[in-house]
N, CA and C atoms of all chains as a GROMACS GRO file, in nm:
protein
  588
    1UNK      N    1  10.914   9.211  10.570
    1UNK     CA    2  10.819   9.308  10.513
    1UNK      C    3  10.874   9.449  10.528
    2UNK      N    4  10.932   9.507  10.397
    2UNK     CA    5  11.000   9.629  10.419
    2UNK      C    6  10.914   9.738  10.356
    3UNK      N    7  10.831   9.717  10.293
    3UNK     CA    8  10.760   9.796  10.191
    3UNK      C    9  10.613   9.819  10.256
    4UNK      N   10  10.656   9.995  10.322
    4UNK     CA   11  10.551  10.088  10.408
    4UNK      C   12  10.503  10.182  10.349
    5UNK      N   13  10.519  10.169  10.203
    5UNK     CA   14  10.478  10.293  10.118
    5UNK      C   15  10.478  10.406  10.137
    6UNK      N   16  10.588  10.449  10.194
    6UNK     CA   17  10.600  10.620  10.257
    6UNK      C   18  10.594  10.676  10.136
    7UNK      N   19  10.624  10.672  10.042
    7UNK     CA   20  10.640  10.790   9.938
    7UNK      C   21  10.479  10.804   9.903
    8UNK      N   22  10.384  10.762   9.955
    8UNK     CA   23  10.250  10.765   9.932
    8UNK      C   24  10.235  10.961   9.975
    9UNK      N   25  10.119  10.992   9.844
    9UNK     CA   26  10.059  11.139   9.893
    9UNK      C   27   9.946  11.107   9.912
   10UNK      N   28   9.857  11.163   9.855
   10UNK     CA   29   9.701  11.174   9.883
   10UNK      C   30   9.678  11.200   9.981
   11UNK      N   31   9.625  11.184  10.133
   11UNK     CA   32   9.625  11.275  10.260
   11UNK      C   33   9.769  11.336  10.304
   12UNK      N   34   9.876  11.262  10.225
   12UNK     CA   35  10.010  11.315  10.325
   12UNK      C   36  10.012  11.425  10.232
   13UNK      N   37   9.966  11.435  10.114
   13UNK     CA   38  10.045  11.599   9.997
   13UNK      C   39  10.039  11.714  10.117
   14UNK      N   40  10.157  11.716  10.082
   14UNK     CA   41  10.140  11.869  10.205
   14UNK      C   42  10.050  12.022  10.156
   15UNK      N   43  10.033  11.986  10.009
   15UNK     CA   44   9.924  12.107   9.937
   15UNK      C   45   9.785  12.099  10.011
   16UNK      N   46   9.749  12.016  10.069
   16UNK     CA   47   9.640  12.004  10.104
   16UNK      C   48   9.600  12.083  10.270
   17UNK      N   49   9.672  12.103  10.300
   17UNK     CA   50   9.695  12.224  10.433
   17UNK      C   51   9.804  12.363  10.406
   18UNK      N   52   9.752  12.441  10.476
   18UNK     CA   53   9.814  12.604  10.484
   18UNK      C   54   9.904  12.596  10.556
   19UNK      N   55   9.988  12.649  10.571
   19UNK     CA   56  10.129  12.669  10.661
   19UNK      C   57  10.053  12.652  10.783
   20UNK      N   58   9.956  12.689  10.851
   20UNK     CA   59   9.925  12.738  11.017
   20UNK      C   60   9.838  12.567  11.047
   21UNK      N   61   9.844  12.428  10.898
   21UNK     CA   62   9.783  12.327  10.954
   21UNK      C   63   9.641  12.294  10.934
   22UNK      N   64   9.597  12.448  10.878
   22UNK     CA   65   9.438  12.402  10.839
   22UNK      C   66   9.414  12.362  10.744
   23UNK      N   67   9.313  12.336  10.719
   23UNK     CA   68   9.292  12.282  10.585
   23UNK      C   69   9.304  12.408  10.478
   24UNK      N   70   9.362  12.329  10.357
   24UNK     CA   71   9.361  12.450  10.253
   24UNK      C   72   9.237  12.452  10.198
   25UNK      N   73   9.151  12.396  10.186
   25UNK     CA   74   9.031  12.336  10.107
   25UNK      C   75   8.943  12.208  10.221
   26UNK      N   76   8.820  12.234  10.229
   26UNK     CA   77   8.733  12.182  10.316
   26UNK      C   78   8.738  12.039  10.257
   27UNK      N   79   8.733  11.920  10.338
   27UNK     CA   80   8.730  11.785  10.261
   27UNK      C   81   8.551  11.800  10.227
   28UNK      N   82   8.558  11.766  10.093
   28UNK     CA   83   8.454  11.703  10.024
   28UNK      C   84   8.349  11.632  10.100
   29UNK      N   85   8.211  11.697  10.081
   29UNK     CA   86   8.100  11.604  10.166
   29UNK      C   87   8.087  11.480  10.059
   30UNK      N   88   8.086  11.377  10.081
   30UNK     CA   89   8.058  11.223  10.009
   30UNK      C   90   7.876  11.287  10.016
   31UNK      N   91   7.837  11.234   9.910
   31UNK     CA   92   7.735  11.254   9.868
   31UNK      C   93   7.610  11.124   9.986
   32UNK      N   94   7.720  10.973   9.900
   32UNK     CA   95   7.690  10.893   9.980
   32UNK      C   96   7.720  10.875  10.130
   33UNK      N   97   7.629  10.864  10.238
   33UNK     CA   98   7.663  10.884  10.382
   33UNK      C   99   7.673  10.753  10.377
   34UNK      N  100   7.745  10.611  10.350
   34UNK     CA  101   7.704  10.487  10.430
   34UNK      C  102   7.777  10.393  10.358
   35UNK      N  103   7.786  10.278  10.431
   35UNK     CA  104   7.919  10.188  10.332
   35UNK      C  105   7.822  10.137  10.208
   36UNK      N  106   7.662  10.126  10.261
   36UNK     CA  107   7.559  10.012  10.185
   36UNK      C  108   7.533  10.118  10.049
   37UNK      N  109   7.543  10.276  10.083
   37UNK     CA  110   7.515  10.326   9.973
   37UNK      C  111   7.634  10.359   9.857
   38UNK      N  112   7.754  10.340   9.929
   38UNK     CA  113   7.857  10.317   9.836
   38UNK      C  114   7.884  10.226   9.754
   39UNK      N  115   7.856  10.081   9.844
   39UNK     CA  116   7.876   9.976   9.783
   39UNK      C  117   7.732   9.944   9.658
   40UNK      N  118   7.672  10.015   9.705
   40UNK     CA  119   7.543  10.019   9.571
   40UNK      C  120   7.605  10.019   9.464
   41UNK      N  121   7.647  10.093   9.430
   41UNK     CA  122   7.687  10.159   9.282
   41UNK      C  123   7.819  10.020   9.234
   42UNK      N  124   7.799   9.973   9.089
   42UNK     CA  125   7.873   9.888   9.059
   42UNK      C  126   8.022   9.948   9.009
   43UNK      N  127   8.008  10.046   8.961
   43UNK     CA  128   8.174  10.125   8.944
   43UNK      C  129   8.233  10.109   9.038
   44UNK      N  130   8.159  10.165   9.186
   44UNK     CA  131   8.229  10.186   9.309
   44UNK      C  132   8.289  10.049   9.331
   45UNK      N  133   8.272   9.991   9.353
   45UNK     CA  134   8.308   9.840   9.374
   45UNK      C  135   8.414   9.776   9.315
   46UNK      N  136   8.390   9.809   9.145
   46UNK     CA  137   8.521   9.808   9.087
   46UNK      C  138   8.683   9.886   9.146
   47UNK      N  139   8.618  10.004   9.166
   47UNK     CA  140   8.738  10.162   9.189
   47UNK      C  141   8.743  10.085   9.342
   48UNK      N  142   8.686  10.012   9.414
   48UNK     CA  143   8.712   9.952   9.547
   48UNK      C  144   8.841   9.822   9.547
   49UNK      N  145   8.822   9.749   9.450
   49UNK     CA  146   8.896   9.670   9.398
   49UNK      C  147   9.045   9.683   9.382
   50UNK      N  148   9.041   9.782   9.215
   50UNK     CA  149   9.153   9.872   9.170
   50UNK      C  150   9.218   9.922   9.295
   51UNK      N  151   9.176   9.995   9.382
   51UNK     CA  152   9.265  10.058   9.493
   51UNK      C  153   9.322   9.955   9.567
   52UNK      N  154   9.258   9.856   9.613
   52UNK     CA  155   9.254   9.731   9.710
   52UNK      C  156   9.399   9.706   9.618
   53UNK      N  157   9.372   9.611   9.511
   53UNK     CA  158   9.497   9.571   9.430
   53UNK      C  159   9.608   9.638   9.427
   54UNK      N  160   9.603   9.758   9.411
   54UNK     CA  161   9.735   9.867   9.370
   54UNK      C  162   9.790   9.890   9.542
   55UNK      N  163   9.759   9.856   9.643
   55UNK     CA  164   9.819   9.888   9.749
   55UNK      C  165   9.972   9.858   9.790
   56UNK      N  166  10.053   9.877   9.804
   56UNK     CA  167  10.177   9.808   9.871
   56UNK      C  168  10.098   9.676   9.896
   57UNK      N  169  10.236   9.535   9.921
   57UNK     CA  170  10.154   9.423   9.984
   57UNK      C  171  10.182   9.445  10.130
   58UNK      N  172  10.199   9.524  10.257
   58UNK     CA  173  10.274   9.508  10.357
   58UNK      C  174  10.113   9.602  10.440
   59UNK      N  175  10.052   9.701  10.312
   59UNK     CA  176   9.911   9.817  10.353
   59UNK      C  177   9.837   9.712  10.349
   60UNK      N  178   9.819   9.638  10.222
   60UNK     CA  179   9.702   9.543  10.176
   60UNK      C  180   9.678   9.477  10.302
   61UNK      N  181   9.845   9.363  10.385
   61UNK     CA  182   9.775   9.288  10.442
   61UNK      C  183   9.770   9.346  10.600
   62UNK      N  184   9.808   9.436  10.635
   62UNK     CA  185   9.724   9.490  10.743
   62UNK      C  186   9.624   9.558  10.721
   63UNK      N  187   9.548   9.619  10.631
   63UNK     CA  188   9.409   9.657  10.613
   63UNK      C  189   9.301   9.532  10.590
   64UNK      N  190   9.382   9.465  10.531
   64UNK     CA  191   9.268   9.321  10.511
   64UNK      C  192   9.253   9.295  10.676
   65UNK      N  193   9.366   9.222  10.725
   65UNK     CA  194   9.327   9.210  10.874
   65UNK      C  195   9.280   9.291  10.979
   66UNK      N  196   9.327   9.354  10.972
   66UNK     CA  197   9.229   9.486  11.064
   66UNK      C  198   9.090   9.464  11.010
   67UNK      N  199   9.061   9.554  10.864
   67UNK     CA  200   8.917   9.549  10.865
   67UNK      C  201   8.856   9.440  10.823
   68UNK      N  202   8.895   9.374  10.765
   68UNK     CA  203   8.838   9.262  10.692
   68UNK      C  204   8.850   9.130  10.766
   69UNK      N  205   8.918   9.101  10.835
   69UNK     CA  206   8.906   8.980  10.920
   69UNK      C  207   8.890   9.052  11.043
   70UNK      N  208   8.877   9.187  11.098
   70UNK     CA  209   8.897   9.224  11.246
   70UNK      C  210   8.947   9.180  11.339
   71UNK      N  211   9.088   9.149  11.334
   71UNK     CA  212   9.172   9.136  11.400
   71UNK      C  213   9.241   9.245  11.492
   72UNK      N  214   9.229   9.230  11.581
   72UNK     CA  215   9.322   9.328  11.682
   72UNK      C  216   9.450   9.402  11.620
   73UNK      N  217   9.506   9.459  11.677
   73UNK     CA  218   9.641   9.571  11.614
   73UNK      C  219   9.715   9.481  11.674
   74UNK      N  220   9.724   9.380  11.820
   74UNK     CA  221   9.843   9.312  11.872
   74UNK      C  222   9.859   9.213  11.778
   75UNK      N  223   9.724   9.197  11.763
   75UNK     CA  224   9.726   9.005  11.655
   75UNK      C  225   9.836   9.046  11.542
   76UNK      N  226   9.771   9.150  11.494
   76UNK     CA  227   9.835   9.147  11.332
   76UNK      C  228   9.983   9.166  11.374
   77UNK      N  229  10.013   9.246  11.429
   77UNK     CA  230  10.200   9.240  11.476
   77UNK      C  231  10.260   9.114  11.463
   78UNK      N  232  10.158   9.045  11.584
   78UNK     CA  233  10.232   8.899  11.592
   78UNK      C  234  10.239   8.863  11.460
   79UNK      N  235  10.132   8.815  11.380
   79UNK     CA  236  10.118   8.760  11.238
   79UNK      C  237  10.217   8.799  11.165
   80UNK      N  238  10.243   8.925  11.128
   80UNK     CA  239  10.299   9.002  11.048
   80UNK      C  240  10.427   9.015  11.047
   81UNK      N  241  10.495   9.020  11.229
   81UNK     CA  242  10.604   9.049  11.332
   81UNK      C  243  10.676   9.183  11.292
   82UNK      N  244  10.565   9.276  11.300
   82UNK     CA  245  10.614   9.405  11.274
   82UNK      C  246  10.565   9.489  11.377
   83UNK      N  247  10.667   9.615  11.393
   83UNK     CA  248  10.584   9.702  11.568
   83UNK      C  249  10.467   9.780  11.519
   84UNK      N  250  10.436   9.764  11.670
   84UNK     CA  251  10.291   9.815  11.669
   84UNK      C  252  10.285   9.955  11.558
   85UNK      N  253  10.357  10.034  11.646
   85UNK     CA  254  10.417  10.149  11.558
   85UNK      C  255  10.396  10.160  11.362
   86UNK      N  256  10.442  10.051  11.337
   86UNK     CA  257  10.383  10.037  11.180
   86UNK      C  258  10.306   9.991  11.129
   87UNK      N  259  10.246   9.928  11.230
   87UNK     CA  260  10.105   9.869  11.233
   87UNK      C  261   9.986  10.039  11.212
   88UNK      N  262  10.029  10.080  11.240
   88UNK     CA  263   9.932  10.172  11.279
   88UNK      C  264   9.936  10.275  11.161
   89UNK      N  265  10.111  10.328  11.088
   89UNK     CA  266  10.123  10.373  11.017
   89UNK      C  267  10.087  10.293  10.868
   90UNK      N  268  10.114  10.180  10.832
   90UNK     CA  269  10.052  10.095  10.747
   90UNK      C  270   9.915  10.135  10.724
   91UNK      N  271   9.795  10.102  10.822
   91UNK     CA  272   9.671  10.143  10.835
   91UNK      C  273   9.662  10.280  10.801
   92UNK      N  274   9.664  10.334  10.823
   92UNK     CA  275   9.653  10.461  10.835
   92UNK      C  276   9.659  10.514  10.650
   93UNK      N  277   9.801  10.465  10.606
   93UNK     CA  278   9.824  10.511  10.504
   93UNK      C  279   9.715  10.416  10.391
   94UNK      N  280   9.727  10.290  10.416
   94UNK     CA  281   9.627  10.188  10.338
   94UNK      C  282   9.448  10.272  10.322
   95UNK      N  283   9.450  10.373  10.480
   95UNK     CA  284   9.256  10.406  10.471
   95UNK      C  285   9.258  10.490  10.397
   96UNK      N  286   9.352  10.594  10.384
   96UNK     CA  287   9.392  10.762  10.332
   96UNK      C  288   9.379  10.660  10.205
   97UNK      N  289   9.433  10.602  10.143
   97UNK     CA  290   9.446  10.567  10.011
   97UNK      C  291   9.277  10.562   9.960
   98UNK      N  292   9.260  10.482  10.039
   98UNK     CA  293   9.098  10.451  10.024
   98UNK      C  294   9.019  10.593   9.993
   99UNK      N  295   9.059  10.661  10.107
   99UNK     CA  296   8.991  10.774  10.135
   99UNK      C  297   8.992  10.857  10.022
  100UNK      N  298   9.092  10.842   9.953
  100UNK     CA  299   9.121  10.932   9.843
  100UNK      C  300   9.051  10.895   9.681
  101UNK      N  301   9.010  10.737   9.714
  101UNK     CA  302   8.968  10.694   9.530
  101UNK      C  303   8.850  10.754   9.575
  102UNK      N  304   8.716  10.720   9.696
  102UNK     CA  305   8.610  10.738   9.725
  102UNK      C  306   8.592  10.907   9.671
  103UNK      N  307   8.692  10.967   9.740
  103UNK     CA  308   8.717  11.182   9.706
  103UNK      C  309   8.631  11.154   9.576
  104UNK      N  310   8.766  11.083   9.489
  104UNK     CA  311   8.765  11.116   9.332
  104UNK      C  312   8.617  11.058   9.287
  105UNK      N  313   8.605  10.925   9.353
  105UNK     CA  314   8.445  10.858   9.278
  105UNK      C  315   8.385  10.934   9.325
  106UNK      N  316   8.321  11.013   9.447
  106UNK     CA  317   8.282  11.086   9.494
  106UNK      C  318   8.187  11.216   9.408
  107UNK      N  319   8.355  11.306   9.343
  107UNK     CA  320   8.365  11.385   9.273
  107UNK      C  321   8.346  11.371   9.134
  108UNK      N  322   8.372  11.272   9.080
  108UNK     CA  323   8.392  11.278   8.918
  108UNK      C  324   8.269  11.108   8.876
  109UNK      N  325   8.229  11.080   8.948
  109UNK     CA  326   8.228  10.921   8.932
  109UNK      C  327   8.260  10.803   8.855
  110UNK      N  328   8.397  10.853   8.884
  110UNK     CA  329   8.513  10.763   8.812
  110UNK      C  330   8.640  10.745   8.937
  111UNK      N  331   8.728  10.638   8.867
  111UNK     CA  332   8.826  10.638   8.985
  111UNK      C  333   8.924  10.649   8.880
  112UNK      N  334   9.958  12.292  12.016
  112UNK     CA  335   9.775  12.330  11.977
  112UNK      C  336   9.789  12.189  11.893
  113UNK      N  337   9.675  12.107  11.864
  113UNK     CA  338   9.668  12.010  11.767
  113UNK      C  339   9.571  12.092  11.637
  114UNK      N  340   9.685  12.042  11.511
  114UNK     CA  341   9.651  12.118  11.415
  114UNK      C  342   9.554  12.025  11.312
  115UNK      N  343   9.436  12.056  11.218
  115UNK     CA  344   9.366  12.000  11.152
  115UNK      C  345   9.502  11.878  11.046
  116UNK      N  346   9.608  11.917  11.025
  116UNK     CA  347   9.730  11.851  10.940
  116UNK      C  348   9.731  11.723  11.040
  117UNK      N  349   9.740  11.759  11.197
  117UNK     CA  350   9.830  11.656  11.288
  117UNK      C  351   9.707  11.556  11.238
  118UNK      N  352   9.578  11.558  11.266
  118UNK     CA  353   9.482  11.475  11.275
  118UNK      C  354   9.492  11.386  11.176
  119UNK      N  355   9.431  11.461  11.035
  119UNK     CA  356   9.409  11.404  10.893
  119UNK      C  357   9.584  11.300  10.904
  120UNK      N  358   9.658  11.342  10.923
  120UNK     CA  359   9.789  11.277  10.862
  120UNK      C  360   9.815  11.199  10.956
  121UNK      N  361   9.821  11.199  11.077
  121UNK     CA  362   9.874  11.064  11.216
  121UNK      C  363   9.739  11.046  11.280
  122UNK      N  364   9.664  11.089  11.363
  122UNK     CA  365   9.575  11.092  11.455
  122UNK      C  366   9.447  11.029  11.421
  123UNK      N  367   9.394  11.008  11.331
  123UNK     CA  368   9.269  11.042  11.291
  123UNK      C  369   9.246  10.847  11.324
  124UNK      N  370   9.353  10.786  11.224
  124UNK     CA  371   9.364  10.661  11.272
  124UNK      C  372   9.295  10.585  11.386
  125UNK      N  373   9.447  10.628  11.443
  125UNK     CA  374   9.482  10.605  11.599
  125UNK      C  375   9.347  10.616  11.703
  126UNK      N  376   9.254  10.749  11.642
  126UNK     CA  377   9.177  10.738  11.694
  126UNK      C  378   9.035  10.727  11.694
  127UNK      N  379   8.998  10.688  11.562
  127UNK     CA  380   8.940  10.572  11.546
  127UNK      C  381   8.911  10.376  11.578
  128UNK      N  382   9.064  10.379  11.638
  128UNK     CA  383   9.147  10.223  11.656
  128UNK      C  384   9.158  10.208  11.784
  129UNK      N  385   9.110  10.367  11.857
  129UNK     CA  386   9.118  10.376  12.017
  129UNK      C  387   9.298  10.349  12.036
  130UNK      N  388   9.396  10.424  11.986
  130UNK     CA  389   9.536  10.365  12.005
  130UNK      C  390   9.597  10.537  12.104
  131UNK      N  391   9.521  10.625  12.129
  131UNK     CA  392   9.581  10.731  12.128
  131UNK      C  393   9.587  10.732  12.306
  132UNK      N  394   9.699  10.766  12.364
  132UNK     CA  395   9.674  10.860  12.530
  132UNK      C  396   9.560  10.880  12.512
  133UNK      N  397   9.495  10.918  12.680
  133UNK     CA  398   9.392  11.017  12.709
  133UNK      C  399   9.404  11.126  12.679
  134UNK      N  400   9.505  11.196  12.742
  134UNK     CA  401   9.578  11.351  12.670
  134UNK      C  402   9.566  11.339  12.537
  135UNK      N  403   9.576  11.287  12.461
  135UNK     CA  404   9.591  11.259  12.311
  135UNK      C  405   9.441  11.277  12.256
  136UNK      N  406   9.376  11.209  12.322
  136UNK     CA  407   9.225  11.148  12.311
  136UNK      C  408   9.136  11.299  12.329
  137UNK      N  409   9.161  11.326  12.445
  137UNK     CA  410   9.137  11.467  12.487
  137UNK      C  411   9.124  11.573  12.428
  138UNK      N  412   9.296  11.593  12.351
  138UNK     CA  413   9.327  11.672  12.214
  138UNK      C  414   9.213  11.673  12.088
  139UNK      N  415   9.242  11.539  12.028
  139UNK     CA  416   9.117  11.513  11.990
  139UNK      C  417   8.994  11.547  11.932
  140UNK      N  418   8.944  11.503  12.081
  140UNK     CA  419   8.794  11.525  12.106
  140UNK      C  420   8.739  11.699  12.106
  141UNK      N  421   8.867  11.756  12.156
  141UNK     CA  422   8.834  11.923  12.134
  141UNK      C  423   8.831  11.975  12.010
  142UNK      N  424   8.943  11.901  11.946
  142UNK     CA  425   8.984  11.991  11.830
  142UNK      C  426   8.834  11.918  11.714
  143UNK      N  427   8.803  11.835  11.749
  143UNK     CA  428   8.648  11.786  11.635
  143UNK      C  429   8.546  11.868  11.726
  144UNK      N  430   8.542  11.959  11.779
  144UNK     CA  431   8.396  11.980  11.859
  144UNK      C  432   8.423  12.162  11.816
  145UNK      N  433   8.546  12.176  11.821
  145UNK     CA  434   8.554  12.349  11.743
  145UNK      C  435   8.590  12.276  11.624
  146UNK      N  436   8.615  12.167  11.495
  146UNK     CA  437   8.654  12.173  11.389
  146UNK      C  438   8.546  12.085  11.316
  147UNK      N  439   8.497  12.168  11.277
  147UNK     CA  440   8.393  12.094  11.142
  147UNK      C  441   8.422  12.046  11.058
  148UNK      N  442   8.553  12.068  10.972
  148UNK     CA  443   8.585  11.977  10.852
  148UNK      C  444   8.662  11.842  10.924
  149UNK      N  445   8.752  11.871  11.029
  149UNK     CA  446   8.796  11.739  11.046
  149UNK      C  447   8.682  11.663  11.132
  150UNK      N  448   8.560  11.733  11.189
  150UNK     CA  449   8.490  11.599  11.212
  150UNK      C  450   8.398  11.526  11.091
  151UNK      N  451   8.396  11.617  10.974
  151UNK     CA  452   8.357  11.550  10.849
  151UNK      C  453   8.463  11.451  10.806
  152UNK      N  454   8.597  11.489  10.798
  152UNK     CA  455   8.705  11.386  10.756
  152UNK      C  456   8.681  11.286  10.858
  153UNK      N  457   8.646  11.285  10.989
  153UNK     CA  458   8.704  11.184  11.073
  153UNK      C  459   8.540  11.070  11.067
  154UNK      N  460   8.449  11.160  11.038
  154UNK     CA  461   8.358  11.070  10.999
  154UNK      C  462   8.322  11.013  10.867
  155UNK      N  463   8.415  11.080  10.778
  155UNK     CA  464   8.445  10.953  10.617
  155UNK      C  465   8.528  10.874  10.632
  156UNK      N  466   8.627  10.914  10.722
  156UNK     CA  467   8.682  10.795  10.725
  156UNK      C  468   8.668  10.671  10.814
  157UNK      N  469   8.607  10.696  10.922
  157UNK     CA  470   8.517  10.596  10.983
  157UNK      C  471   8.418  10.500  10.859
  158UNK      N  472   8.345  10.595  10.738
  158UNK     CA  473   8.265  10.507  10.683
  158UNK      C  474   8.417  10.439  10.599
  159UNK      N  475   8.488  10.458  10.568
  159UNK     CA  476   8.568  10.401  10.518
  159UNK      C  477   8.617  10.280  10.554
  160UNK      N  478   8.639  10.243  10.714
  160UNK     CA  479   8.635  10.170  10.789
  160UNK      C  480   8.496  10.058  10.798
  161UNK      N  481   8.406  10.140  10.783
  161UNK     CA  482   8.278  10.007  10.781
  161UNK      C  483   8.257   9.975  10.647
  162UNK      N  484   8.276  10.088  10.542
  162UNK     CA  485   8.311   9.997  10.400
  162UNK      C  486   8.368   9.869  10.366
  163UNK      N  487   8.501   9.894  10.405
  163UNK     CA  488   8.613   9.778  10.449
  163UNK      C  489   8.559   9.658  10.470
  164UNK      N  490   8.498   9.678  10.588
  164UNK     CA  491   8.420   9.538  10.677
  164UNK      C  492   8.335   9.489  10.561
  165UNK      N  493   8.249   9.564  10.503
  165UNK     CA  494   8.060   9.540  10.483
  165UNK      C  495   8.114   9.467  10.306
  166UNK      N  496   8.291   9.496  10.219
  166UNK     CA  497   8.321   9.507  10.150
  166UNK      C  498   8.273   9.367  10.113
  167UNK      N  499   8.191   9.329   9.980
  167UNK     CA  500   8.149   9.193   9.962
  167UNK      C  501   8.250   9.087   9.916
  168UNK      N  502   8.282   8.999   9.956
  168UNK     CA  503   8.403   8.903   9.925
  168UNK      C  504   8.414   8.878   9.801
  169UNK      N  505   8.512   8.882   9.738
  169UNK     CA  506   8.548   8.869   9.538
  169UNK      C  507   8.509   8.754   9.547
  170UNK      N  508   8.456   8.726   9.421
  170UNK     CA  509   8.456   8.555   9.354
  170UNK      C  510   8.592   8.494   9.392
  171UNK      N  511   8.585   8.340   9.403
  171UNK     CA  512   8.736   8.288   9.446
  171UNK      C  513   8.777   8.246   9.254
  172UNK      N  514   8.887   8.271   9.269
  172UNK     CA  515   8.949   8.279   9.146
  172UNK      C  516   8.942   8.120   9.058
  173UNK      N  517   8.915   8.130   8.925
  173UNK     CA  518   8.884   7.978   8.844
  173UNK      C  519   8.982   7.868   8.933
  174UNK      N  520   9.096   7.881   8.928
  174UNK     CA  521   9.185   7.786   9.000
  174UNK      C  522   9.151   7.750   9.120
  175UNK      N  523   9.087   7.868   9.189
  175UNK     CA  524   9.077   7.758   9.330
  175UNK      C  525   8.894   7.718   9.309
  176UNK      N  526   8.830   7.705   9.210
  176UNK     CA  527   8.680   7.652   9.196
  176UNK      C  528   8.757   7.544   9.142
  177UNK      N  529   8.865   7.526   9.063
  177UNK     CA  530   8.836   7.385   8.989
  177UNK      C  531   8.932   7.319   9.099
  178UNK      N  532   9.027   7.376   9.192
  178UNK     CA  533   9.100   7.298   9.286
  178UNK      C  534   8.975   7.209   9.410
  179UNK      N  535   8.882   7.327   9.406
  179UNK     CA  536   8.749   7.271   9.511
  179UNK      C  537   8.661   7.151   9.429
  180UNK      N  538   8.655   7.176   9.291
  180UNK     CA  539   8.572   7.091   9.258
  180UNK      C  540   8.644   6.976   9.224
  181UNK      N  541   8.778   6.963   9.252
  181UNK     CA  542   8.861   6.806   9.230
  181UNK      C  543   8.858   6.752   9.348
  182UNK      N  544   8.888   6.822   9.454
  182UNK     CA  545   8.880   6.741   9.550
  182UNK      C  546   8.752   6.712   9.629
  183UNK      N  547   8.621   6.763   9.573
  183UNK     CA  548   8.487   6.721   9.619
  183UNK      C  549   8.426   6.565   9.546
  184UNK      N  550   8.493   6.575   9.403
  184UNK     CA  551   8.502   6.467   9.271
  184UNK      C  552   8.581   6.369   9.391
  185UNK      N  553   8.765   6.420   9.426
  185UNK     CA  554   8.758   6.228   9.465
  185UNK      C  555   8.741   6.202   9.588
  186UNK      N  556   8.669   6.276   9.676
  186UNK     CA  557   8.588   6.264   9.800
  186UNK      C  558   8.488   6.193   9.807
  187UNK      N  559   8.406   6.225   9.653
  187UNK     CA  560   8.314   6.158   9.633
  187UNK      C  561   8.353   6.022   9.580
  188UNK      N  562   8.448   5.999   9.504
  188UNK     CA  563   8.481   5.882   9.458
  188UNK      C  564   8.546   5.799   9.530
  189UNK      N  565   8.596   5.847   9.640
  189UNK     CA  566   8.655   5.722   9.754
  189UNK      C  567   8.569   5.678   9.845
  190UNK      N  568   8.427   5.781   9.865
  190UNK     CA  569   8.311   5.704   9.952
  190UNK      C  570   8.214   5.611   9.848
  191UNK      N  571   8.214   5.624   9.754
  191UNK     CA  572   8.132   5.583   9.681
  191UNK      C  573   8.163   5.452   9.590
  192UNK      N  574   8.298   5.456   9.522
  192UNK     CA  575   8.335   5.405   9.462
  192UNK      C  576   8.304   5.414   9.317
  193UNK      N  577   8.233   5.502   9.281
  193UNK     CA  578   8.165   5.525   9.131
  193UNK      C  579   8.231   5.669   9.135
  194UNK      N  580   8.281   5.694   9.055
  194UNK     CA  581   8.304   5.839   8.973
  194UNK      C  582   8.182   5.895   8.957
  195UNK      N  583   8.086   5.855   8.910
  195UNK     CA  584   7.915   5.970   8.958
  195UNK      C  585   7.846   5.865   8.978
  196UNK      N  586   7.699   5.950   9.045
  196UNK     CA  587   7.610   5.861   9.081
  196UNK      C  588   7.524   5.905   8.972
   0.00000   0.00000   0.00000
């Protein structure tokens, strides 16, 4: 499993912070506070999908296991046999992804 | 100093996942108690995290309904001996 999707932006764009680290722009209040009121809406679900699908397969299947089966960070290593270390960066980059269709449905309600 | 960048881009994770030092943890916990936007980021992305979970399971795809419904057919047909009742 070589494919960690580094060339990923969306939280990493460096436009999104000022030289000194702050934010350049306040993150967006989600309108919806809650997973039940996100998952309401039938677009959302779709644009939940679409993102899910388009992930690297290496993000997909440590975000599936982490959140979706809740598996420990040691488990999935073993499973996976990758270091913890990219275990963590995988995740990370797989939620930001997330984090970023929700921005846009959020904002536009479209993904 | 831990900067609103360090969080959103490495940290925010980690510490959500409980993966960070205490010192780390520490960092943290200060920098969300003077920083209002990253404790808004760090609490979307937490819901992001229970999204994940709460996410309703897809339909299983035609192939594996008709793979389930063949082998329920000769399950049924080797206890039974009749193809239907």
């Amino acid at each position: 499993m070589e494919d960690y999707g580094a060339g990923d932006a969306g939280l990493f764009d460096p436009g999104r912070f000022l030289g000194d680290g702050h934010w350049a722009q306040e993150p967006l209040l989600w309108h919806d506070q809650s997973p039940e009121a996100l998952l309401s809406h039938e677009d959302f679900r779709e644009c939940l999908e679409q993102v899910l699908d388009s992930l690297p397969e290496a993000q997909r299947s440590v975000l599936t296991l982490r959140e979706y089966q809740g598996l420990e960070l040691e488990q999935i290593c073993n499973i996976l046999s990758i270091s913890a270390a990219n275990v963590r960066v995988l995740l990370h980059r797989a939620r930001a992804k997330v984090y970023a269709m929700v921005d846009q449905f959020e904002e536009t309600g479209a993904c | 100093m831990l900067t609103c960048r360090d969080l959103a881009q490495t940290l925010a994770s980690d510490y959500l996942d409980d993966q960070l030092s205490w010192r780390q943890r520490l960092g943290v916990r200060f920098h969300l108690l003077i920083c209002e936007h990253c404790r808004r980021f760090v609490h979307q992305l937490a819901l992001v995290r229970g999204l994940l979970a709460r996410r309703p399971e897809p339909p299983p795809a035609e192939s594996e309904v008709k793979a389930l419904a063949g082998r329920l057919y000769h399950q049924h047909q080797s206890r039974t001996g009749h193809p239907h009742e």
